[in-house]
Structures are given as C-alpha cells and as structure tokens.
BAMI-78885 format. One line per field, with one value per residue (C-alpha): z, y, x negated. Coordinates in nm, 2 decimals. Layout:
BAMI-78885
Z Z; ...
Y Y; ...
X X; ...
This chain:
BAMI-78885
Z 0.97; 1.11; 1.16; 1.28; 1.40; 1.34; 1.13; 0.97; 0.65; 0.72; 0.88; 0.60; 0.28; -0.01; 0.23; 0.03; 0.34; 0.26; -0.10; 0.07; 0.22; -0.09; 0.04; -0.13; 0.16; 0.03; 0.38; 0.71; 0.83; 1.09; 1.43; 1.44; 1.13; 1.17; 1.33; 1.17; 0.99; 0.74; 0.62; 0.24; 0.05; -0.06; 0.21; 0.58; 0.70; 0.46; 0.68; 0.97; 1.10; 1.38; 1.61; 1.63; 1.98; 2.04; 2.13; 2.09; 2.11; 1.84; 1.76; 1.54; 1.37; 1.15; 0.81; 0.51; 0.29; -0.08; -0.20; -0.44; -0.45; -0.14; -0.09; 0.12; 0.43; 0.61; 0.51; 0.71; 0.67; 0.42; 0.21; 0.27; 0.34; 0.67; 0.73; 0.42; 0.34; 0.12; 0.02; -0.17; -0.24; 0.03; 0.33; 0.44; 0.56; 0.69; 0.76; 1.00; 1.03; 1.29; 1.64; 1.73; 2.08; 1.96; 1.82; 1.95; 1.85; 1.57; 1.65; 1.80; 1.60; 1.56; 1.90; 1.86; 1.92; 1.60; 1.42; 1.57; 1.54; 1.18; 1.07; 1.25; 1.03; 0.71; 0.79; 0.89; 0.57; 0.84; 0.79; 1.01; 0.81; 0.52; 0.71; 0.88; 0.56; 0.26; 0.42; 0.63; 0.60; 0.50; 0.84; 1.09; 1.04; 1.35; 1.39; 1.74; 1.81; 1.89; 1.79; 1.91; 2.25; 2.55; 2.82; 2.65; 2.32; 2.20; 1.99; 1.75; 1.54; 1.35; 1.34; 1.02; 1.20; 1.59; 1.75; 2.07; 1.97; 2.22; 2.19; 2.35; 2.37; 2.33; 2.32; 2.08; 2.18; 2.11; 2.53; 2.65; 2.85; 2.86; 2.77; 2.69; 2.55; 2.57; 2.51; 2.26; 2.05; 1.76; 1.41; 1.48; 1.59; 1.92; 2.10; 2.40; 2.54; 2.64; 2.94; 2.87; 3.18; 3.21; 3.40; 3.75; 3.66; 3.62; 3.37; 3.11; 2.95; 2.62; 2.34; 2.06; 2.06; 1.89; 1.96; 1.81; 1.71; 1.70; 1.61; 1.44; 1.36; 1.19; 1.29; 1.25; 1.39; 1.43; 1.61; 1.81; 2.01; 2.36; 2.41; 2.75
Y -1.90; -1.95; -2.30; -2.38; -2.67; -2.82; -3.12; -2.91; -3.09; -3.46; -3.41; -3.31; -3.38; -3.57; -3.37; -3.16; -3.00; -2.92; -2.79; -2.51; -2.42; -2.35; -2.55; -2.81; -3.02; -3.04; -3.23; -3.27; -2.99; -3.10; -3.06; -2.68; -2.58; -2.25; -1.97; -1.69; -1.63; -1.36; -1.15; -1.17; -0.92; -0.78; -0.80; -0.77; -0.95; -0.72; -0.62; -0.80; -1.08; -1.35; -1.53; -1.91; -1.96; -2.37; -2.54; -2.89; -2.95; -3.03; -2.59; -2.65; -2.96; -2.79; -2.90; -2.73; -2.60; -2.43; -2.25; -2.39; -2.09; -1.93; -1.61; -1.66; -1.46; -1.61; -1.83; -1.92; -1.84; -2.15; -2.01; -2.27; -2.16; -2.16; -1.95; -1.84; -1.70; -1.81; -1.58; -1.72; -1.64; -1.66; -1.75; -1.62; -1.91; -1.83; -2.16; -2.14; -2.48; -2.24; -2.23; -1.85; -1.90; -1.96; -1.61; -1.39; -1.02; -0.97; -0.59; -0.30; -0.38; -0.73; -0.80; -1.09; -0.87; -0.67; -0.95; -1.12; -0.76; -0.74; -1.09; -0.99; -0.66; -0.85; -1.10; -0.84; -0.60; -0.36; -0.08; 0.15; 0.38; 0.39; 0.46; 0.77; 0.91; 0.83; 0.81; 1.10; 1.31; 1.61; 1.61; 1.48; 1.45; 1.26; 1.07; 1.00; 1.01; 0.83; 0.52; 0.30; 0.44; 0.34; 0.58; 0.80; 0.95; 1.27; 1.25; 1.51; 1.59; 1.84; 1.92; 2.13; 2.18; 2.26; 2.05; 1.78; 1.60; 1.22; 1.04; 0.71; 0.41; 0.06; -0.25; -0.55; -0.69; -0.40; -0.29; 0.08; 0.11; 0.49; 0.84; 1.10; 1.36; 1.48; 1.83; 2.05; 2.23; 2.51; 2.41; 2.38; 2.18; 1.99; 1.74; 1.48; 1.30; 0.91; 0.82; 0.43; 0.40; 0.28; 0.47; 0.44; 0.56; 0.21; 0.09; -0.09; -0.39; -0.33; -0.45; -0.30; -0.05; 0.18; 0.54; 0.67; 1.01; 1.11; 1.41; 1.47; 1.14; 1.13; 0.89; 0.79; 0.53; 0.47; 0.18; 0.23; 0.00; 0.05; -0.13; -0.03
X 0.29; -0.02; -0.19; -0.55; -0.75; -1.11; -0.97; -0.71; -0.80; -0.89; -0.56; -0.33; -0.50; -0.31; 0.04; 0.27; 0.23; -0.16; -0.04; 0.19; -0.10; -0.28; -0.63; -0.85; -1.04; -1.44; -1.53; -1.58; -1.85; -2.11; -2.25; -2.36; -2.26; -2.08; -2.33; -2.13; -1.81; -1.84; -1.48; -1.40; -1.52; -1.15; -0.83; -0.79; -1.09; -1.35; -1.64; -1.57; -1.82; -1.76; -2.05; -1.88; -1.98; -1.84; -2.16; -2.15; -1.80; -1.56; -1.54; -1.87; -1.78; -1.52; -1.37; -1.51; -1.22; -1.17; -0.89; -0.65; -0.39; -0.44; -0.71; -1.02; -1.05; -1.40; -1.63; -1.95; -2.30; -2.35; -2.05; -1.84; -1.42; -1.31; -0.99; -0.72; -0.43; -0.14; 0.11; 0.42; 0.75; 0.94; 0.67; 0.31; 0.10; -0.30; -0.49; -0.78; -1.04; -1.23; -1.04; -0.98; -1.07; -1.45; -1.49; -1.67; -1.76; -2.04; -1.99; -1.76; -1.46; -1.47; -1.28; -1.03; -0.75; -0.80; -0.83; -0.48; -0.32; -0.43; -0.27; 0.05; 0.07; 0.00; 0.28; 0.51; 0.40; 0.33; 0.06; 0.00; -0.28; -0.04; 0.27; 0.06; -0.12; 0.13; 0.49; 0.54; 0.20; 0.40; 0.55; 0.30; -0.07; -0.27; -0.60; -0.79; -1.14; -1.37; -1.25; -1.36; -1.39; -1.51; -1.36; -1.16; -1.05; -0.82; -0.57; -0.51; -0.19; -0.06; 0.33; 0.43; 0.79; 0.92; 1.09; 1.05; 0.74; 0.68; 0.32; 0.31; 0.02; 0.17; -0.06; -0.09; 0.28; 0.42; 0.46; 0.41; 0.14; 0.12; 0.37; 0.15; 0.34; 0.71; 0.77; 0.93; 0.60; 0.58; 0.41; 0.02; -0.20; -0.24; -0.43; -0.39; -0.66; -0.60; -0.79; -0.75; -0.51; -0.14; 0.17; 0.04; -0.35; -0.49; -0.77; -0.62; -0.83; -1.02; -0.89; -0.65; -0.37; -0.13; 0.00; 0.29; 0.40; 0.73; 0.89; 1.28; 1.29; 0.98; 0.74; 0.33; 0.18; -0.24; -0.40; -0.74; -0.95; -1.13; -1.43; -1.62
C-alpha cells in the first residue's frame, strides 16, 4: 500500500489506522519548510535527494512525522521524517507527508520514475540486479552502458550456452516498447545498442526502463534510465 498527503498525520493520529502505519505525528510543518528531501542512509532511497518544488501551496506545509515501527526512507533538510516504510507480516505499507508530484530531480537518477519503479520492486520483492548477478549469472551475464544515457546505450551480454537468445526494452508498466534481438547465437559475447526509440523508430520519453535477456528459459533482467 501506498498512502500520501500533506496532512497525512493531523489526519489520522490517535487511528489504529496510523499505528499500521508504523508513524508517530511530531506536528504540522510550516510554510516553506521542505527545500530538499534527503534518502535514508540504508534501503531503497540511499543516495537519492529530491528538490520539493510546491511554492506556497499546501506541498510545503507538510506534517512532520517519526517512526514508530516503520523505517525511514526521506527526511528533509531540517531532519525531520517525511516518507516511511512499514513492513509487516502480511502487508507492505510506505507513508509519504511529501506529495510525489512536487519532486523534482536533485540529479541524473533521481527522476520520479526511478523512484516509483523502485517502491513497486520492493512491494513486489522484485530485484532486478540480484536476479541478473546471483540467480542465473552462470548462464547469462549482461550490463548496458552508459547508464544513464541520453541517446543511446549498448547492451552487452555474455551467453555461456547456444541457443535462440530475445532482448527486449519494456517501460515502467511493464509494456514493450522495443525487440532488439531474436536470433539463435553461439557462446560469446555480444552487444546491441538501444537507440531510445520504440517499434516504429520513434523517440521514446526519458524516464526508466528494463531490458530483458532471454535465453533457454533462462532469464536476466536490468533496468536503465534515459535522460536527454
């Protein structure tokens, strides 16, 4: 589940409803308050920083929250919480007082999209850097580069078998946007450059995607992101 709104606390303190959330309310932040929000140091937020861009409207006047069970994921610059995560047995809850649609990047891969894509994998247990270097490394090995990119990038894998190898791009909801590769290959190593365009040659909008490897029924999966 994911819930978010500036008065996320004034709404719902004293709720059991607030207690599954794992949160303590401190207050009601001001006008202004939030410049920044600044990832946790540990999890999926670590390293990633957000310019709070809501002007005067209610997207700076956020609540100020602590945990009380769940984990931290951003605070602002004053150190206050802004955004958790609870995970419990049985349901996966992250609690935002900072309304996404205020974001904006603090650098290259803080695009909102990674962000989004990145709560979606934790809710789902999904990783896609541990599902291409730990599950099936012995069979397929793959990485792309640059990444970011802002044009293009090559994708480079190495099959340890022969056999019909398929590369395909999907975006963030899990859509192809482009078939790269579908042809039967020897054991070596290949590459296939992405051009950021769909099936009929069009520029596709930056933002965050995946391309998968397949091969014997073997598969790896890496995300990248395009920013132009």
């Amino acid at each position: 589940m994911y819930i978010e709104s500036v008065d996320l606390g004034l709404n719902h303190y004293g709720t059991a409803f607030f207690d599954d959330l794992g949160l303590t309310y401190i207050g009601d932040g001001s006008e202004q308050e939030i410049i920044d929000i600044i990832g946790a140091p540990d999890g999926l937020a670590k390293d990633l920083t957000y310019n709070c861009l809501g002007g005067y409207d209610a997207h700076y006047s956020v609540d100020r929250l602590q945990s009380n069970g769940s984990s931290l994921l951003f605070s602002s610059e004053d150190g206050f919480g802004r955004m958790f995560i609870k995970d419990d047995e049985g349901y996966n809850a992250i609690s935002s007082s900072v309304l996404i649609a205020s974001l904006a990047s603090g650098d290259s891969l803080n695009i909102r999209a990674y962000l989004m894509a990145e709560m979606v994998n934790t809710f789902l247990g999904y990783n896609p850097s541990t599902s291409l270097r730990e599950t099936i490394s012995q069979v397929l090995k793959g990485s792309n580069y640059p990444n970011p990119f802002n044009s293009q990038t090559e994708i480079q894998y190495t099959l340890t078998e022969s056999g019909l190898v398929t590369i395909d791009v999907y975006n963030v909801s899990g859509e192809i946007v482009k078939h790269l590769v579908n042809e039967i290959h020897l054991p070596g190593c290949y590459s296939v450059t992405w051009e950021a365009t769909n099936e009929n040659g069009v520029l596709v909008n930056d933002g965050f995607y995946f391309y998968k490897v397949s091969q014997g029924g073997q598969t790896v999966t890496e995300k990248m992101v395009l920013l132009r």
